[in-house]
C-alpha positions as CSV (number, residue, x, y, z in Angstrom):
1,X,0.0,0.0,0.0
2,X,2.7,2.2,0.5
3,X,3.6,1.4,-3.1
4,X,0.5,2.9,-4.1
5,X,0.2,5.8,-2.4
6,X,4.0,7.1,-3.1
7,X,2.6,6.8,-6.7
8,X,-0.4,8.5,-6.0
9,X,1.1,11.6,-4.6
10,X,3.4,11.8,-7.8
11,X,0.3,11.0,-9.8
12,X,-1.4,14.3,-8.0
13,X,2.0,16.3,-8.4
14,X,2.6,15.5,-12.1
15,X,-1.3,16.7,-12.7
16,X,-0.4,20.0,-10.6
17,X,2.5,20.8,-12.4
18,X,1.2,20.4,-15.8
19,X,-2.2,22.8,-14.4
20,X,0.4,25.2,-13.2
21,X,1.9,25.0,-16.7
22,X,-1.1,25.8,-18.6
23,X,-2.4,28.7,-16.0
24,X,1.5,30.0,-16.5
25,X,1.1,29.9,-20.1
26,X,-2.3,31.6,-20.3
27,X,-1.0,34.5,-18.7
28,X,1.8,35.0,-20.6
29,X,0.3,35.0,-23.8
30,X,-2.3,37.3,-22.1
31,X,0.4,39.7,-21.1
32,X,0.6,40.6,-24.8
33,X,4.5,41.1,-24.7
34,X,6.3,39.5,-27.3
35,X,9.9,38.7,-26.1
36,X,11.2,38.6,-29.8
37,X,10.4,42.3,-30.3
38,X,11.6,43.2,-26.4
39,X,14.7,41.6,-27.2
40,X,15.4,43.4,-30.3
41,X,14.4,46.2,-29.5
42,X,17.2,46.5,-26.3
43,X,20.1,45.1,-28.8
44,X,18.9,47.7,-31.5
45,X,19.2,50.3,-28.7
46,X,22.4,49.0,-27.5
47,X,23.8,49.0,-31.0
48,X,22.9,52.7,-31.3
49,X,24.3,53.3,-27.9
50,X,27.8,52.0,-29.2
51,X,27.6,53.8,-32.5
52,X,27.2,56.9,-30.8
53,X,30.2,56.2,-28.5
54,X,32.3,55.0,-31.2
55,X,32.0,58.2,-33.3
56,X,32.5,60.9,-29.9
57,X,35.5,58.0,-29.1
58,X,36.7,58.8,-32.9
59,X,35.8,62.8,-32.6
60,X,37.7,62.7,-29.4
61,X,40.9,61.1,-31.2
62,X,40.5,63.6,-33.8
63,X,40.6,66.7,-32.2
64,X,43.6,65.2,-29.7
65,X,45.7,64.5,-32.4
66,X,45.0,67.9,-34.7
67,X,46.0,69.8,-31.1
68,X,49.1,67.1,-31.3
69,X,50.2,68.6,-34.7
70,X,49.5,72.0,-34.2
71,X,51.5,71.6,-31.3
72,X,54.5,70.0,-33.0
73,X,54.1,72.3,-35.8
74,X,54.3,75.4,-33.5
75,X,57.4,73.9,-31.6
76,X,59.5,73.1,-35.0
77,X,58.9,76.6,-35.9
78,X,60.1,77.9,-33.3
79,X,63.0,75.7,-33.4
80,X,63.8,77.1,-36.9
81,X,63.1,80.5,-35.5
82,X,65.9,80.2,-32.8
83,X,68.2,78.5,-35.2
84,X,68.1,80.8,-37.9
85,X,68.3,83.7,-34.8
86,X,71.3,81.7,-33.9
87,X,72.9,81.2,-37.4
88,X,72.1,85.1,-38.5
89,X,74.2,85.8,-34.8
90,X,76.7,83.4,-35.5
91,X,77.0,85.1,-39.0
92,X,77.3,88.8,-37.5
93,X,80.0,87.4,-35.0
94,X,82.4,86.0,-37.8
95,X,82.0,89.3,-39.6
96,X,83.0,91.4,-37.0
């Protein structure tokens, strides 16, 4: 008897779960929200989300290294500005 009442009680459990299976199921299809759409709809966003910070990541490199060149550009010249002051002193020394 014992037998029969272990299967009994699984019997009752097997015909719970599969009630709690359909009752779960109505009310997700209920809920109306399609998990497809949700789904894309967060990657689509995430996609624009690293878009966006991909081109202020490249504007960013951009303007760093056109500040970079402007920088290098206004040191060389004023290297060649103090070594042509040099050479033209240089010059007016061996004249003299």
């Amino acid at each position: 008897m014992n037998s029969n009442t272990t299967s009994g009680v699984a019997w009752l459990a097997l015909i719970v779960a599969a009630l709690a299976l359909v009752l779960a199921w109505t009310a997700f299809n209920r809920a109306g929200v399609d998990l497809e759409e949700m789904v894309a709809q967060e990657v689509e966003e995430a996609v624009e989300d690293a878009e966006m910070a991909a081109q202020e990541a490249e504007r960013e490199t951009r303007e760093a290294t056109a500040d970079t060149l402007e920088a290098t550009a206004e040191g060389l010249d004023a290297s060649a500005e103090a070594t042509a002051d040099a050479a033209a002193d240089a010059r007016t020394d061996d004249e003299e």
